[in-house]
N, C-alpha and C positions, 0 to 999 in steps of 0.2 A: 059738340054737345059737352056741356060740359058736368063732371061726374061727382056732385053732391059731397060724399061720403070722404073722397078726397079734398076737396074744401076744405072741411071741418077739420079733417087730419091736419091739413096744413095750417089754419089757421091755429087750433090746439099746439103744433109744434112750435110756431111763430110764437106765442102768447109764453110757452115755456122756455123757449131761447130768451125773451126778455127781461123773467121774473131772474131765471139764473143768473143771467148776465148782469143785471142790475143788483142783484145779492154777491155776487164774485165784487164790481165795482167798489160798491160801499165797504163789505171786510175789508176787500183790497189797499182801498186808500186810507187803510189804518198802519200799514206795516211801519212806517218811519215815525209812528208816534211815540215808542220810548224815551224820546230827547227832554219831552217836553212831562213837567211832573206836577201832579196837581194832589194838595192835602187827601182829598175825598177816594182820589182812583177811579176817578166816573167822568167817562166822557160823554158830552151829551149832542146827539149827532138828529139835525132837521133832515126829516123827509116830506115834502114837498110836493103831492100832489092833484090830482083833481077828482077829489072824491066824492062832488057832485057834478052833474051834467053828463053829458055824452059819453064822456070818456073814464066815467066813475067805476064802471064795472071792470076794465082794465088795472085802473088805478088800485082797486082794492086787490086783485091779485100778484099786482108789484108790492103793496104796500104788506100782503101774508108773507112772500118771498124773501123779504127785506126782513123782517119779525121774527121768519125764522132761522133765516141764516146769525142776526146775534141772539137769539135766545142759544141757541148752538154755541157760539163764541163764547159768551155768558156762561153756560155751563162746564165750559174747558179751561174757566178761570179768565178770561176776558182777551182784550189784545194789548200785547205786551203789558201784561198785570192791572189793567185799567178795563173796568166794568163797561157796556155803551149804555145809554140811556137815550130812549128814542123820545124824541117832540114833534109831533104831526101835524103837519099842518096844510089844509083843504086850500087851495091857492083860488079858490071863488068860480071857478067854469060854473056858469050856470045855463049854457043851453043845453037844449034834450036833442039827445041822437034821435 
């Protein structure tokens, strides 16, 4: 039989290993951009995902995760002296779970 309450645990801890993990990713794969210098100091970085259909309810809490780990960065002065500037973009899933 299997026990409800633990589901949902598990499920909640799953849902949070991946908002983290995909906010670690995204800062992450800013570290070697000092090289590169742009007038403005704004990088602007697509996130990509399915924020209608099925899987839209996930997607908006990767996409809060994502938001606030560079509003964070954003507010520590950016990564390596470059602002991020997020562009969102709903990649079309349009069937319902």
């Amino acid at each position: 039989m299997k026990h409800p309450t633990r589901e949902v645990g598990l499920m909640l801890s799953r849902r949070s290993l991946l908002i983290s993990l995909s906010a670690a990713a995204l800062i992450g794969g800013f570290a070697g951009l000092g090289l590169a210098r742009a007038a403005d100091k704004t990088i602007k970085v697509g996130i990509n995902l399915p924020f209608t259909g099925a899987d839209a309810h996930d997607a908006e809490l990767i996409k809060d995760g994502a938001l606030l780990a560079i509003d964070e960065a954003n507010a520590q002065g950016g990564v390596a002296g470059y602002k991020i500037e997020v562009l969102l973009l709903d990649d079309g899933t349009a069937t319902a779970g």
